[in-house]
KOLSE-968556 format. One line per field, with one value per residue (C-alpha): residue number from 1; residue in three letters; x, y, z. Coordinates in steps of 0.25 Angstrom, whole numbers, plus 5000, padded with zeros to 4 digits. Last residue first. Example, Ala and Ser with C-alpha at 12.3 -4.5 7.8 and 13.67 -1.06 7.14 Angstrom:
KOLSE-968556
k 2,1 .
r SER,ALA .
c1 5055,5049 .
c2 4996,4982 .
c3 5029,5031 .
***
This chain:
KOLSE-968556
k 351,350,349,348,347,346,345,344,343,342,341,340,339,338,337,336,335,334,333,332,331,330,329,328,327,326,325,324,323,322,321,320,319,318,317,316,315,314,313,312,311,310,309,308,307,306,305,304,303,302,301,300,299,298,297,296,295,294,293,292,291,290,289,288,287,286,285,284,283,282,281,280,279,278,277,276,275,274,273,272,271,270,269,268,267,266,265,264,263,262,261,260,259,258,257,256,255,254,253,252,251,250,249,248,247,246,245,244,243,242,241,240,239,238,237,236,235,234,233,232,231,230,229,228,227,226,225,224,223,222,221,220,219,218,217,216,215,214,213,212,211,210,209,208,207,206,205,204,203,202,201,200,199,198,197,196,195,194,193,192,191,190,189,188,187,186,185,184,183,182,181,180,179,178,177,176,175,174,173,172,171,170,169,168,167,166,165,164,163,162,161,160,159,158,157,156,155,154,153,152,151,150,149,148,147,146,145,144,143,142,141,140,139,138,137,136,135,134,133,132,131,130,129,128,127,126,125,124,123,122,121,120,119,118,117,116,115,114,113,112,111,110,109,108,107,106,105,104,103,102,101,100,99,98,97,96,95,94,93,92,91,90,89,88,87,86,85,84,83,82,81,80,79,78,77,76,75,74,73,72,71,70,69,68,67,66,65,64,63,62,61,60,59,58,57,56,55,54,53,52,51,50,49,48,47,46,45,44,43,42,41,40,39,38,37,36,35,34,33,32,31,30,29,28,27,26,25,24,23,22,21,20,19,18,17,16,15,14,13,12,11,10,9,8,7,6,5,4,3,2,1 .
r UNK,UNK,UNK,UNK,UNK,UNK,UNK,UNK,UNK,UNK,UNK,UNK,UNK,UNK,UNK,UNK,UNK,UNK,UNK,UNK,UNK,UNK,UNK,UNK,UNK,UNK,UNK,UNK,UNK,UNK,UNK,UNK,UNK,UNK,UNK,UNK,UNK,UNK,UNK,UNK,UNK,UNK,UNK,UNK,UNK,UNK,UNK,UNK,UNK,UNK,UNK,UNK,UNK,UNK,UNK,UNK,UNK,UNK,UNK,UNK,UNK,UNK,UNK,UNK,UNK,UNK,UNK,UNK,UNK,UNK,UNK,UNK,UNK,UNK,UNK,UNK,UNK,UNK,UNK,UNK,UNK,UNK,UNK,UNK,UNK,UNK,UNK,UNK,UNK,UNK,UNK,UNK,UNK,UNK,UNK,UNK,UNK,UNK,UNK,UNK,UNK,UNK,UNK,UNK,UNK,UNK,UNK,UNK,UNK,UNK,UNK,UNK,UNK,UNK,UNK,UNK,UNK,UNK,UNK,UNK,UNK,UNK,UNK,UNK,UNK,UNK,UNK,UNK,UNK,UNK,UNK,UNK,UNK,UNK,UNK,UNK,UNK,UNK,UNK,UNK,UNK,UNK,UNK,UNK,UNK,UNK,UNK,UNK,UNK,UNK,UNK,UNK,UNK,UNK,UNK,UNK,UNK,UNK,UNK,UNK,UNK,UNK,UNK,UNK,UNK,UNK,UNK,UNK,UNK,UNK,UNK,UNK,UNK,UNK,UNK,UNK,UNK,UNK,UNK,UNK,UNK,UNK,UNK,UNK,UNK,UNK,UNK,UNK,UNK,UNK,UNK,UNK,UNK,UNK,UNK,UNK,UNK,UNK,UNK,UNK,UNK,UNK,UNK,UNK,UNK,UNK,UNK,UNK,UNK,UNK,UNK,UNK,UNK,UNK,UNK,UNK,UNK,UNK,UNK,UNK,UNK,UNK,UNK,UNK,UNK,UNK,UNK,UNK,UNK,UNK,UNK,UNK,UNK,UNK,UNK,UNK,UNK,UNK,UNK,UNK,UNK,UNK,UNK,UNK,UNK,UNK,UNK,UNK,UNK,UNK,UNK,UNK,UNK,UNK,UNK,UNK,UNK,UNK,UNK,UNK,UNK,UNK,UNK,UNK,UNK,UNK,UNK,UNK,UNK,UNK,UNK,UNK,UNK,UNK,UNK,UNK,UNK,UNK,UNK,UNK,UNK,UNK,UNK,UNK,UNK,UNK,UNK,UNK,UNK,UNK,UNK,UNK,UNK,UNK,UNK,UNK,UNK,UNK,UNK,UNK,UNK,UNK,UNK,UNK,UNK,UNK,UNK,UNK,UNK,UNK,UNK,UNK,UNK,UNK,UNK,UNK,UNK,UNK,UNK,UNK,UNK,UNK,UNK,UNK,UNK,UNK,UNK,UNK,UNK,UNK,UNK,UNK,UNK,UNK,UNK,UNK,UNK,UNK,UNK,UNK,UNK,UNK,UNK,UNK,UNK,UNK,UNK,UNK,UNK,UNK,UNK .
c1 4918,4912,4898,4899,4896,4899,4883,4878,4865,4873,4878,4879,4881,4872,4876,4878,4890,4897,4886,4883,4870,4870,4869,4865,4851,4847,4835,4836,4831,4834,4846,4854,4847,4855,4866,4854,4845,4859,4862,4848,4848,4860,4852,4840,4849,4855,4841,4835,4847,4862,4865,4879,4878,4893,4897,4893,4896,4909,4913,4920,4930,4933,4935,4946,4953,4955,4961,4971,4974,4978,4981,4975,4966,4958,4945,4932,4925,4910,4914,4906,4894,4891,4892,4882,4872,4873,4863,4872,4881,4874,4879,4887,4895,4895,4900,4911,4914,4915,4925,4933,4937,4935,4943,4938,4929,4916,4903,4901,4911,4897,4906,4918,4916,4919,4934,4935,4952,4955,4968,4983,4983,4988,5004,5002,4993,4979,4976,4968,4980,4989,4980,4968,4975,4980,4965,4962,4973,4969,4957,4963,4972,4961,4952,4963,4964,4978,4982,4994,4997,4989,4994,4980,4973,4964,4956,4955,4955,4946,4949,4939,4942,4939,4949,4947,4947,4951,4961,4952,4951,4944,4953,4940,4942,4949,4935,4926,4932,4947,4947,4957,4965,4969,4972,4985,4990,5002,4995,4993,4996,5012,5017,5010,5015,5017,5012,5001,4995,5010,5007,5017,5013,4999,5006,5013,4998,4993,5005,5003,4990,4994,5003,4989,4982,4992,4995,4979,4977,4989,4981,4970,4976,4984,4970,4962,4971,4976,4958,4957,4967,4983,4992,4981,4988,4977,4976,4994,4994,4984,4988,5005,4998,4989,5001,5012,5001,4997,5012,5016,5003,5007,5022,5017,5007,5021,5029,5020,5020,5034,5039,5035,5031,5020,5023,5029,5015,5014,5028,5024,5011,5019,5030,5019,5014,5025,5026,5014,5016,5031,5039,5043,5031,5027,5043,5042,5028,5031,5045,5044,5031,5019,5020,5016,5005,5000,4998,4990,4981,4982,4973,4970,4984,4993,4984,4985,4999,5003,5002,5009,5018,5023,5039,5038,5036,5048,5057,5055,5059,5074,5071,5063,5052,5046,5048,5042,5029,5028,5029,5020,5009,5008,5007,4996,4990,4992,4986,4973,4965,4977,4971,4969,4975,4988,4995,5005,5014,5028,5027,5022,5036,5035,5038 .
c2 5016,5017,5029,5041,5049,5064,5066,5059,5052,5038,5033,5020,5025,5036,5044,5031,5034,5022,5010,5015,5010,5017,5006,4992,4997,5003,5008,5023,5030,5045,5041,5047,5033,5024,5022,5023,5011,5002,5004,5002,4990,4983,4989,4982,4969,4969,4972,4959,4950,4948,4941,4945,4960,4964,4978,4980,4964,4967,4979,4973,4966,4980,4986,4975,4976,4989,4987,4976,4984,4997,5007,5005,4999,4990,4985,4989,4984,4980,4993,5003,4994,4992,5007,5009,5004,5012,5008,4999,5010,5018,5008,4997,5005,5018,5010,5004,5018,5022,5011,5012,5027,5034,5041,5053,5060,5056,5064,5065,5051,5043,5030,5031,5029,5045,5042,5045,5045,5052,5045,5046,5062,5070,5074,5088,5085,5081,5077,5062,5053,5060,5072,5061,5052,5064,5067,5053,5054,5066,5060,5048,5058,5067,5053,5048,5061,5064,5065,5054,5052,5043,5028,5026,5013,5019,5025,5015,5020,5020,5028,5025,5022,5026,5029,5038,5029,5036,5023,5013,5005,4991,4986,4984,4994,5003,5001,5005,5004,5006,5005,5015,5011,5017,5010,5008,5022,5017,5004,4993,4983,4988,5003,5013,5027,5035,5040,5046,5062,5069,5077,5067,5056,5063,5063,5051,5043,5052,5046,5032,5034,5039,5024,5018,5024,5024,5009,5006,5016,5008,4995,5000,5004,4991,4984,4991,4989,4974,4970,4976,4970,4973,4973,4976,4989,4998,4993,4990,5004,5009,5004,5009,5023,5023,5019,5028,5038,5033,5032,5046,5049,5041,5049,5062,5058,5052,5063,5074,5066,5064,5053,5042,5029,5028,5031,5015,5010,5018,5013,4999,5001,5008,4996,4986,4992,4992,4976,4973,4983,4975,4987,4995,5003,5008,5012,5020,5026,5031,5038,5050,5053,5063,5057,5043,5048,5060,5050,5040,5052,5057,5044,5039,5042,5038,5021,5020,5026,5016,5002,5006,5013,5002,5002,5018,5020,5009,5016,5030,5025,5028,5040,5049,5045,5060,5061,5048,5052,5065,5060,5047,5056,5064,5052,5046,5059,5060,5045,5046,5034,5024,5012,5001,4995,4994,4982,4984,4972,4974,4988,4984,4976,4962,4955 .
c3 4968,4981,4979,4986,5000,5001,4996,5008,5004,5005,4991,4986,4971,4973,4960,4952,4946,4949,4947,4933,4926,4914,4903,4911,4917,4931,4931,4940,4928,4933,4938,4952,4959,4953,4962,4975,4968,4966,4981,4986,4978,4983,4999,4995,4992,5006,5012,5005,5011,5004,5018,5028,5021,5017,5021,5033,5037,5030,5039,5051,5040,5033,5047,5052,5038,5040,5053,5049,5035,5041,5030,5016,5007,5013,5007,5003,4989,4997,5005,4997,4996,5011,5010,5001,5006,5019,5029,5038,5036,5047,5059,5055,5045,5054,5065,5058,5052,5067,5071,5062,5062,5050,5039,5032,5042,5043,5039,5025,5023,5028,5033,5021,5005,5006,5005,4992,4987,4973,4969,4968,4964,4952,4952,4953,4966,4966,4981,4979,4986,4995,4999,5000,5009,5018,5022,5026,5036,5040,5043,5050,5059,5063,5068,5075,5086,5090,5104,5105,5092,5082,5078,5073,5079,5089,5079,5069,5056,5043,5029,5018,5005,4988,4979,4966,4954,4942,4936,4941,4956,4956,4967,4975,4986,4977,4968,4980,4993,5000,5015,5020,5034,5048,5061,5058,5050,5040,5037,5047,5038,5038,5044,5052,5051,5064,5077,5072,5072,5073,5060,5051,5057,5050,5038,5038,5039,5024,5021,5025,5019,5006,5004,5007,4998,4987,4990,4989,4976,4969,4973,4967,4955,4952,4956,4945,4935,4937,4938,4926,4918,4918,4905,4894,4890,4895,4909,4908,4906,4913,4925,4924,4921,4931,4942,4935,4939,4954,4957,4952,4962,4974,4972,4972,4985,4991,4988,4994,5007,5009,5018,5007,5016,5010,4995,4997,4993,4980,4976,4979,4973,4960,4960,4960,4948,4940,4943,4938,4927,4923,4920,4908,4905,4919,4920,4905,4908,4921,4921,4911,4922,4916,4903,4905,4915,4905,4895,4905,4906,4893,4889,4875,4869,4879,4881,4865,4865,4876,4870,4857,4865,4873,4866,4864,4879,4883,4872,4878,4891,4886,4878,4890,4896,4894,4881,4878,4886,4879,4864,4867,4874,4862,4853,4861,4860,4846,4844,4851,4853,4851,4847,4859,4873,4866,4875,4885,4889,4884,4890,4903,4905,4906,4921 .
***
């Protein structure tokens, strides 16, 4: 294993020498003497990445203790330790200390990524997947909080542990880019919630359906609530069976019959699960509903109607232009104001 330090390459001229300089002065301080030495060794390397981006600045400030450890460890192996650290969050009895600690995660996380992006250590294919794997264990340590909570209120039994995830029955399907480990450094996170009603561990008396949504609810107050530590990610789950009239997290068996039913008709949403896979909670069962919905989402014959509905697609991304051609310069597939979109204004585009 070599240090990141021996292996950082400059990734160009430093764009703004001051503010390299500035962000050199506050981050030595803040090390303190002894790491000082590892700063000053990969500095060359560094200033140009410090003094073009307060952001990453602000990270190697922020923490005397991230820059100096991301430095001096083997990046492979630092980012092991952050997905194990991530994972273990679930079993952290505290719920304000496991969103503090999934957000000092997700900083030393950008950090240890741009680095070895910028620095010529990791290709493209290294980045993204380091940050999607980081969103998965972040998801699914959130759900066994979000899990704790409702034990917590007397709603289920207790906390599942091993493939069944920490609520079996219960599972989030990641689409888009965190489908397809394609995830940058701004992506917001796209899944859906399912649940199998009469799997949930519920006590006696209480209704599934309130437990899966608040569920839901508790991901995005762990995940996307800013605190003074930032947030872990922006979550959509609006890439669920019509979101402006279901609840956040759906029982199997209706969102198979909406999808064999009403989303026979729905372009877009054979397109929104082509990248969709498990990200979270009860693998058995969630693989079980991704293998009932390959015929939705995979035609058995590329036929005329299948090709209509590539075109329909393509006609409703470009459809917000005044010159609906499509040519090379402009043509943007991700701001194309109805990017498989239904009517609905609450649905959007995957990423």
């Amino acid at each position: 294993m070599t240090r990141l330090l021996e292996r950082l390459a400059p990734c160009g001229p430093i764009a703004d020498p001051k503010a390299a300089e500035r962000a050199y002065e506050a981050i030595v301080r803040k090390v303190g003497e002894a790491a000082a030495v590892q700063v000053e060794a990969a500095w060359p390397a560094l200033a140009p990445v410090f003094g073009a981006s307060s952001y990453l600045a602000s990270l190697a400030r922020r923490d005397g203790r991230r820059l100096p450890w991301i430095l001096a460890g083997d990046p492979e192996a630092r980012l092991g330790e952050l997905l194990a650290a991530a994972r273990a969050v679930a079993d952290e009895p505290d719920f304000e200390t496991a969103r503090k600690t999934l957000r000092e995660l997700k900083a030393d996380l950008h950090l240890l990524t741009a680095l070895c992006d910028l620095g010529g250590v990791w290709g493209l294919d290294a980045v993204t997947a380091a940050l999607t794997h980081f969103a998965d264990a972040a998801l699914q340590a959130a759900l066994a909080q979000a899990v704790r909570a409702e034990v917590a209120r007397g709603s289920l039994t207790g906390v599942g542990e091993g493939a069944r995830g920490p609520a079996p029955g219960l599972f989030c399907i990641a689409m888009g880019k965190h489908g397809a480990f394609e995830l940058n450094y701004s992506s917001d996170i796209d899944f859906s919630i399912f649940y199998a009603p009469d799997a949930l561990p519920v006590a006696d008396g209480v209704e599934p359906q309130g437990v899966a949504v608040r569920i839901a609810n508790h991901l995005g107050r762990i995940l996307q609530e800013r605190t003074a530590d930032g947030y872990v990610f922006r979550i959509d789950l609006r890439l669920r069976p019509d979101p402006s009239s279901t609840p956040p997290a759906m029982p199997i068996d209706a969102a198979l019959d909406y999808y064999e039913s009403v989303g026979q008709n729905q372009n877009w949403e054979r397109a929104a699960h082509i990248k969709a896979r498990i990200a979270a909670g009860d693998l058995a069962e969630g693989e079980a509903f991704l293998a009932q919905l390959q015929p939705f989402i995979w035609r058995r014959n590329l036929d005329f109607a299948a090709i209509a509905d590539i075109h329909s697609i393509k006609r409703q991304i470009h459809a917000y232009k005044v010159d609906d051609r499509l040519t090379a310069k402009g043509a943007d597939l991700k701001l194309g104001r109805a990017a498989f979109a239904r009517s609905s204004s609450s649905s959007r585009p995957s990423s």
